[in-house]
N, C-alpha and C positions, 0 to 999 in steps of 0.2 A: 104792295109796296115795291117801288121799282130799284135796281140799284144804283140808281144815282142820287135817290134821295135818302138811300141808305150811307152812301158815302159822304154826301154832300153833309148830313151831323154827325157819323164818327172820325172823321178825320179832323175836322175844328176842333171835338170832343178831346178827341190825344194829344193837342195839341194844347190845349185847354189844361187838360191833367200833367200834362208833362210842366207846363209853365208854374203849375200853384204846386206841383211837388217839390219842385229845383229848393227853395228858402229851405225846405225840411230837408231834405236832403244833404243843403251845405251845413247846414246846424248842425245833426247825425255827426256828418265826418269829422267838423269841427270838434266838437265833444269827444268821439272815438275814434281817434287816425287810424287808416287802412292799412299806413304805411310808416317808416321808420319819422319822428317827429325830433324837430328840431327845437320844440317850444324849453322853453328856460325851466320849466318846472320837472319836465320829463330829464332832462338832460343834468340836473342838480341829484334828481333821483337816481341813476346811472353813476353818477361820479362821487355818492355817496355810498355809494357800496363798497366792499374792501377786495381789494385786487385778486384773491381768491373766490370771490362770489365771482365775479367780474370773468375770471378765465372759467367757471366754471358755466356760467350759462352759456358762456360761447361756445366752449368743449359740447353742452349738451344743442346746441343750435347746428351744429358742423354734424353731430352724432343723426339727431332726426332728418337734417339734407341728407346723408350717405344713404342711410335707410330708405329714405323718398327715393331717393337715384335706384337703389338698388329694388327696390319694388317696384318701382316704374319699369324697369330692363326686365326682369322678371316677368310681368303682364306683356309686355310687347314680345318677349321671347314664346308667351305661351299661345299669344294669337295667334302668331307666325305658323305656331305649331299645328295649332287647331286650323288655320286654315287650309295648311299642308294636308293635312286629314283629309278635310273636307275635298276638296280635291281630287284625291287620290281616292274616293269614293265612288265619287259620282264621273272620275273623267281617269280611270285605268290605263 
C-alpha cells in the first residue's frame, strides 16, 4: 500500500465524517448550550428565582473563579519552581 493511496481515502474520509458529524453536533449544542443561553425559557428560569437565590449563585460562581485563579497561580508557581530545580541539578 503506497501513501498516496493511503491519503488519497483518509483525507475524503475526514472530511466525509466531519461533514455527517456537523447536524449532530448542532442538535447536541442546541439541546445543551456550552455557553451562557439567551433562550426564553432559560432566562424565565433565572428570573424566577428570588433575589437571594440569584445573589447567591453568583456569590458561589465569583467564589469557584477565585479558587480556579488561585489554583491556576499555584500550579504555575509550582512549575517555575520545579523547573528552577531541575536546573540547578543538572547545570550548577
Amino acid at each position: 500500500m503506497s501513501a498516496a493511496w493511503i491519503a488519497g481515502l483518509s483525507i475524503p474520509g475526514i472530511y466525509l465524517l466531519a461533514g455527517l458529524s456537523m447536524p449532530l453536533l448542532l442538535w447536541w449544542e442546541r439541546r445543551r448550550p456550552s455557553a451562557y443561553s439567551r433562550r426564553p425559557e432559560v432566562l424565565a428560569e433565572w428570573r424566577g428565582m428570588s433575589t437571594e437565590a440569584q445573589a447567591a449563585h453568583d456569590n458561589a460562581v465569583l467564589d469557584a473563579e477565585e479558587a480556579a485563579e488561585e489554583a491556576a497561580r499555584r500550579a504555575g508557581q509550582r512549575a517555575v519552581e520545579d523547573a528552577a530545580r531541575t536546573n540547578a541539578l543538572y547545570r550548577p
